[in-house]
Backbone bond lengths (Angstrom), bond angles and torsions (degrees), N, CA, C in turn:
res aa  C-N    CA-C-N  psi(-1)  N-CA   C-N-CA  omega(-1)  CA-C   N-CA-C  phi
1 X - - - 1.422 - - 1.506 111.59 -
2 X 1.347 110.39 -52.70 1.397 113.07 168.00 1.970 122.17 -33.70
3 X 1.130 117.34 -40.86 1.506 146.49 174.93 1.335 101.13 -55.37
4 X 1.543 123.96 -49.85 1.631 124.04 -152.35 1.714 79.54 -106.24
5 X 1.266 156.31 -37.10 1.284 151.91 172.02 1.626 94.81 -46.89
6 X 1.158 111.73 -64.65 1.267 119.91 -168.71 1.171 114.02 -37.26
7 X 1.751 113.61 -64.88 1.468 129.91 -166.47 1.243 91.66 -82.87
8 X 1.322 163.40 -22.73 1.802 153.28 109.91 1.149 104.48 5.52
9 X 1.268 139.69 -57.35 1.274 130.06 -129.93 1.698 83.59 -117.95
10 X 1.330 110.36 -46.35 2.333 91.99 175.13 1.200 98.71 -67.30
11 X 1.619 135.46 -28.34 1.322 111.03 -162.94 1.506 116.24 -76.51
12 X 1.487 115.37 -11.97 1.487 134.07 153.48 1.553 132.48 -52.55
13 X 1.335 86.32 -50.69 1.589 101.45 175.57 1.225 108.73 -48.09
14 X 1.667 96.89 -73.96 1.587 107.85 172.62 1.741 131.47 -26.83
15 X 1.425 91.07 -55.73 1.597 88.42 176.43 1.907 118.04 -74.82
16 X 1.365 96.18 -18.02 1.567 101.68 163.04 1.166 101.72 -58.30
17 X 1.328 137.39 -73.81 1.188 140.68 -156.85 1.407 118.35 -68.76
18 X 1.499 113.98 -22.57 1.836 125.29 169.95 1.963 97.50 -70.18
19 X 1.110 103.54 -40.80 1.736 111.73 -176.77 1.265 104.44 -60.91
20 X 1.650 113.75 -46.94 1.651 115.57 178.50 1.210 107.01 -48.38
21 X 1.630 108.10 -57.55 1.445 106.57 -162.27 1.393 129.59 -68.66
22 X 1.337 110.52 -15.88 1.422 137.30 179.13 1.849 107.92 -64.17
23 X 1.644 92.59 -58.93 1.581 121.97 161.26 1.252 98.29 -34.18
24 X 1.009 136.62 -103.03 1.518 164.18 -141.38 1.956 99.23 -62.44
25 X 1.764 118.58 -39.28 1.074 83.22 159.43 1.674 143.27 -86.69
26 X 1.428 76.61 -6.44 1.936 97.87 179.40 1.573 88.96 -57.20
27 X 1.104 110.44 -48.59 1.928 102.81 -157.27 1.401 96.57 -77.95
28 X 1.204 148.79 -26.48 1.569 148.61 164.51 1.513 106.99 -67.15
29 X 1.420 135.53 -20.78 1.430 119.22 153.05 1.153 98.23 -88.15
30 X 0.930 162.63 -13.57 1.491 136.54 -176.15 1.050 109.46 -108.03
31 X 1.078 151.88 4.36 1.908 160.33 116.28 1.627 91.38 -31.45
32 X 1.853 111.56 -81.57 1.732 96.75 -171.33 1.088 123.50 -23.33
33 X 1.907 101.95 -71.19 1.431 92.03 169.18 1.228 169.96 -66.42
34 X 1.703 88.42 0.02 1.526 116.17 163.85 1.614 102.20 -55.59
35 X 1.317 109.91 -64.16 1.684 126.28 -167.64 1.445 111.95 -58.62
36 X 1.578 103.24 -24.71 1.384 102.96 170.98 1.534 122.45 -62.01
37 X 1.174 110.28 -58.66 1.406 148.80 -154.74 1.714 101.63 -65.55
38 X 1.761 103.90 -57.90 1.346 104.94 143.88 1.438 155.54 -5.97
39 X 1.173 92.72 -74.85 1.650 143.11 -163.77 1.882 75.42 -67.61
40 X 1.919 115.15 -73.13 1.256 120.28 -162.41 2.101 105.89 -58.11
41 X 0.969 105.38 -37.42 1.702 128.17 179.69 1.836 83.93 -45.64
42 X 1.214 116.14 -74.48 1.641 113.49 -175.69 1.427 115.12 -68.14
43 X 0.978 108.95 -33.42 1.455 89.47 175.98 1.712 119.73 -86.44
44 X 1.587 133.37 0.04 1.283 139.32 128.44 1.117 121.54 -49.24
45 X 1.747 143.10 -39.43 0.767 111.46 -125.61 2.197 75.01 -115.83
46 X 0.890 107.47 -21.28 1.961 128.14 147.03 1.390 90.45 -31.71
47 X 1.165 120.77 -88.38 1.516 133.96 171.61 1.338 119.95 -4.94
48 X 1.260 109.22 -68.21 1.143 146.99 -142.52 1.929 95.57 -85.63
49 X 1.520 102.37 -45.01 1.524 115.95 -165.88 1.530 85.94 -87.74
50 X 1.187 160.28 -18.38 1.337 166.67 162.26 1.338 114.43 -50.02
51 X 1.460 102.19 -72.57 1.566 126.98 173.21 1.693 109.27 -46.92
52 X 1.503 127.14 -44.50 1.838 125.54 -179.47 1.527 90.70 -80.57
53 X 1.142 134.74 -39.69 1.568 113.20 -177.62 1.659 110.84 -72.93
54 X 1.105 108.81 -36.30 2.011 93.91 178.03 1.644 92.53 -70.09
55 X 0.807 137.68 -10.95 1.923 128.10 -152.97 1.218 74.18 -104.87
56 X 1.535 154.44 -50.82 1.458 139.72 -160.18 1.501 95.13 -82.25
57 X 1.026 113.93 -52.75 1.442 111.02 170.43 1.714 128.38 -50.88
58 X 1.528 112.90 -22.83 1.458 106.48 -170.74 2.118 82.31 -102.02
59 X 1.475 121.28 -23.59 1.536 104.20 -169.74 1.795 103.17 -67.35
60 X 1.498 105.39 -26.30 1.576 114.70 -155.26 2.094 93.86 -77.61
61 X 1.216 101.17 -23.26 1.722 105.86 -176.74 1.944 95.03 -82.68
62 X 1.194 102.01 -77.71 1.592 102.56 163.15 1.481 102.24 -11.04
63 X 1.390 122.78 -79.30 1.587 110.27 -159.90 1.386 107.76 -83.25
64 X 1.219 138.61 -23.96 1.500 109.87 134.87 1.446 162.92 7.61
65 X 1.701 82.94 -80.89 1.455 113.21 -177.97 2.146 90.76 -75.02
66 X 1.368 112.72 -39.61 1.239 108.40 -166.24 1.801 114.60 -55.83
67 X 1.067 101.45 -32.62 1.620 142.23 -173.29 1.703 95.28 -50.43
68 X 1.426 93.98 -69.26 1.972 129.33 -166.16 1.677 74.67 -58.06
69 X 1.369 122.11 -96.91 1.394 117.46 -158.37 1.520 114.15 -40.80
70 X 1.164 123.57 -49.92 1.808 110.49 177.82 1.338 98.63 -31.39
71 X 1.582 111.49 -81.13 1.693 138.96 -174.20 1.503 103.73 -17.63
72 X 1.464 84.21 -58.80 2.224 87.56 -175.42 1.837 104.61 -80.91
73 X 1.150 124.93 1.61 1.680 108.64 173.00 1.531 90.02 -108.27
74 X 1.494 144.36 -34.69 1.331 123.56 160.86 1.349 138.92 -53.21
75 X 0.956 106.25 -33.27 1.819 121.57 147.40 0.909 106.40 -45.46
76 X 1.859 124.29 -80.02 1.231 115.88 -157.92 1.557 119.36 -56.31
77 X 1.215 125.30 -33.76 1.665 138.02 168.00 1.709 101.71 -39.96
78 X 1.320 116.92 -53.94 1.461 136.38 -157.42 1.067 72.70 -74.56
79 X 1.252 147.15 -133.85 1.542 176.24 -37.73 2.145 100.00 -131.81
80 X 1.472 104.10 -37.61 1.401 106.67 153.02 1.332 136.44 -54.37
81 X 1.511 114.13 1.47 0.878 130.14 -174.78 1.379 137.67 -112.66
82 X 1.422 91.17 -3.66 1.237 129.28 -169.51 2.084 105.85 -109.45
83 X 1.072 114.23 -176.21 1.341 128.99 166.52 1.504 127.24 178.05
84 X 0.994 107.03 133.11 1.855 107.86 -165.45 1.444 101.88 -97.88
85 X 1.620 101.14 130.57 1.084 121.27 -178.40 1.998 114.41 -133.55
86 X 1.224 100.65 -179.82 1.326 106.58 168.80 1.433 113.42 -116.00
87 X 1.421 132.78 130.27 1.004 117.20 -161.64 1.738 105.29 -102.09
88 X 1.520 120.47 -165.20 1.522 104.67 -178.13 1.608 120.02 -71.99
89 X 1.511 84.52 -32.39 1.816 99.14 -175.13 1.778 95.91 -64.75
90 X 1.467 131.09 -14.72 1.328 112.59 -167.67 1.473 137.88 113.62
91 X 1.253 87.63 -20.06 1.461 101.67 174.04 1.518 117.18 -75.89
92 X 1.458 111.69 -175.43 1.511 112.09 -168.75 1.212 98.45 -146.53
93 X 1.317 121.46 98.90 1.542 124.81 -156.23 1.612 117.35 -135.88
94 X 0.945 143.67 169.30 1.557 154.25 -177.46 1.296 88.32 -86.25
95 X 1.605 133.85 120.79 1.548 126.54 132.29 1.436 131.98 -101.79
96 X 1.152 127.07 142.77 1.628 132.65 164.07 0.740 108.69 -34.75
97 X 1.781 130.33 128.58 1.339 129.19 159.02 1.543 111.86 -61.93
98 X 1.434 123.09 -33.03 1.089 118.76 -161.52 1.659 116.91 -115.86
99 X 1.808 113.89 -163.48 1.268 92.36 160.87 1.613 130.23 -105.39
100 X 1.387 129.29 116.64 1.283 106.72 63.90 1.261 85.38 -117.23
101 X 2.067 99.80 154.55 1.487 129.79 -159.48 1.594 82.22 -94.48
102 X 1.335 114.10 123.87 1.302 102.35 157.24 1.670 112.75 -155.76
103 X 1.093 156.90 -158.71 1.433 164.09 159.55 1.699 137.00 -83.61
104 X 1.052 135.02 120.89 1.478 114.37 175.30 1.682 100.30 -136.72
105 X 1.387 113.79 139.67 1.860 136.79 170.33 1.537 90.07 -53.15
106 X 2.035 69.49 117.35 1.643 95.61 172.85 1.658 104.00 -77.60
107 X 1.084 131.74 -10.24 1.670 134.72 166.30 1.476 121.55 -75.88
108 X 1.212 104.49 -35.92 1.832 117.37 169.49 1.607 100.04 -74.41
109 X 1.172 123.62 -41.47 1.528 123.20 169.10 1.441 120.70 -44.70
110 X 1.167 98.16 -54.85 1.729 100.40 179.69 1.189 119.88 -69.12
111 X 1.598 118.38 -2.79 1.694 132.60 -170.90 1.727 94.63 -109.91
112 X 1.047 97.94 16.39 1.990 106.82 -175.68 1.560 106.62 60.18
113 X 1.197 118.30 28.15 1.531 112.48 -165.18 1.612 113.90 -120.11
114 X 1.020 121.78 111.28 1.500 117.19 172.38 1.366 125.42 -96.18
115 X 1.930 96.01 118.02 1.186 104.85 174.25 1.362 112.66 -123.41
116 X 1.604 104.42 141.15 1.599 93.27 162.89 0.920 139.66 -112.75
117 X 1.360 115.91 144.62 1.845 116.53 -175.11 1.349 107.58 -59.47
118 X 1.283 104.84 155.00 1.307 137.04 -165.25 1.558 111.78 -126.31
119 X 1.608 95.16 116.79 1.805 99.72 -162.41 2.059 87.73 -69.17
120 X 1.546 92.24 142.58 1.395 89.67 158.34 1.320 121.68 -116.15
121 X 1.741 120.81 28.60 1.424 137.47 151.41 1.794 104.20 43.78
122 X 1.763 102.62 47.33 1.476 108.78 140.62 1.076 114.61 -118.49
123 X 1.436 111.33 168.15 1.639 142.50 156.00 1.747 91.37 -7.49
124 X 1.521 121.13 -74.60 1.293 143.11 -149.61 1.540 88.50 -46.34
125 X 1.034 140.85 -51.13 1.627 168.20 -114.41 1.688 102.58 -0.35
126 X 1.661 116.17 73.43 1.412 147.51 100.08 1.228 119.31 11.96
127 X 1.271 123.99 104.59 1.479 104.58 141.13 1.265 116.38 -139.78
128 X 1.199 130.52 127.56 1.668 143.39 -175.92 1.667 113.94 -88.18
129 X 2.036 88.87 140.34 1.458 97.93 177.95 1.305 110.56 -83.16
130 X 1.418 125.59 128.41 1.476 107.87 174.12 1.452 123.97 -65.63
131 X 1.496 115.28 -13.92 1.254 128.50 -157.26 1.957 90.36 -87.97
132 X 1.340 117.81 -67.69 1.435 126.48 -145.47 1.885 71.17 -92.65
133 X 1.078 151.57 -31.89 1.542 140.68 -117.62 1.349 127.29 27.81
134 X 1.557 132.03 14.48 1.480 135.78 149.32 1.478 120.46 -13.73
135 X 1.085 123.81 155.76 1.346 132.27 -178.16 1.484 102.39 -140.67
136 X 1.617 107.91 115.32 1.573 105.60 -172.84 1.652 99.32 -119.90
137 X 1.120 116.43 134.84 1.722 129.20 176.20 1.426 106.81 -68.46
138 X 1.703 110.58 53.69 1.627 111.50 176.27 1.543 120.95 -42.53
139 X 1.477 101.34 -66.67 1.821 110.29 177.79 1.563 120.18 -101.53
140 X 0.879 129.49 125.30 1.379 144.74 164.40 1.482 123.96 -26.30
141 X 1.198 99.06 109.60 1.764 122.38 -155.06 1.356 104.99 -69.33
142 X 1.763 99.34 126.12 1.457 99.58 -142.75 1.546 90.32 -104.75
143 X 0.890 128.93 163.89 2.409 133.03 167.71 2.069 91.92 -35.74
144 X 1.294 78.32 136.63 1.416 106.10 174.40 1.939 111.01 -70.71
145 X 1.225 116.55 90.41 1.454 116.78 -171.89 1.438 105.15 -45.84
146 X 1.521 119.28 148.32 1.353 125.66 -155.94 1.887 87.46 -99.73
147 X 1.298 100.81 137.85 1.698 126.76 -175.23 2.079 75.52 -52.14
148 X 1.805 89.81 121.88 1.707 96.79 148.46 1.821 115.65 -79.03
149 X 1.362 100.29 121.69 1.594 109.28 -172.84 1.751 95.91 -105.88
150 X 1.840 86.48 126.74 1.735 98.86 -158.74 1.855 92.63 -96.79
151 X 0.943 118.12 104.13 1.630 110.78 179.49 1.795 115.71 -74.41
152 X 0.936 109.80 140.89 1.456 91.37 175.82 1.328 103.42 -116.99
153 X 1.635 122.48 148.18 0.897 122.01 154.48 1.613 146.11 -65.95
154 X 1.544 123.48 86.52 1.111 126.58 -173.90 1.856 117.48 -91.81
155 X 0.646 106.59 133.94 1.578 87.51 -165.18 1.896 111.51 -98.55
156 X 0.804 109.12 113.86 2.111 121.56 -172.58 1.885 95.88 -37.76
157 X 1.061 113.63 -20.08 1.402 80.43 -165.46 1.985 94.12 -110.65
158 X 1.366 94.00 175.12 1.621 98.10 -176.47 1.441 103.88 -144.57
């Protein structure tokens, strides 16, 4: 009896030790796939740190661009307000739709900038940008006023 206890008791072992080994590979796939799973955890989370920098990067263009469009519909309001014409003197100038009627450089215009000419109230009928200093033939160039000749009275005899 002692003999069959015996061979009882390795044939136990044994299957302990087939159970270990069974054990032991269960726990060696599930380590891989720990390391796997991991492995995927970092390389999302790479991902992940990728994905908030283009998104800061596409909000920071967004408010930009939001910036650009105000800029370009405040202009456009400004510049609606305006209308290009030719005037009599010849020129080709920005006028006020409204009152006060006055002029602004169609060259300062294209620089988004409004300036207005400034009559320089001669004959020539001139008017200068202060911005570009242009000289535009606003009014129609009128006769050259004749030099006032100041006579003085000297008297011929002494």
């Amino acid at each position: 009896m002692g003999n069959i206890k015996d061979v009882i008791d390795l044939l136990t072992q044994l299957a302990n030790r087939v159970e270990d080994r069974q054990v032991a590979i269960e726990l060696n796939e599930i380590q891989r796939l720990i390391i796997g799973l991991q492995s995927e955890q970092a390389d999302l989370h790479e991902t992940n740190v990728k994905l908030r920098e283009e998104l800061f990067e596409v909000k920071t263009e967004n408010n930009r661009l939001s910036v650009e469009i105000a800029q370009n519909d405040a202009w456009k309001d400004q510049i609606d307000k305006y209308e290009l014409i030719t005037t009599e003197g010849g020129a080709t100038v920005y006028q006020y739709k409204s009152d006060p009627v006055h002029y602004a450089c169609p060259s300062c215009m294209s620089k988004r900038e409004i300036q207005i000419l400034q009559n320089q109230r001669t004959y020539t009928g001139r008017f200068i940008c202060p911005g570009c200093s242009v000289a535009f033939p606003v009014n129609v160039v009128q006769k050259r006023p004749k030099p006032k000749v100041i006579r003085s009275l000297r008297s011929s005899r002494y």
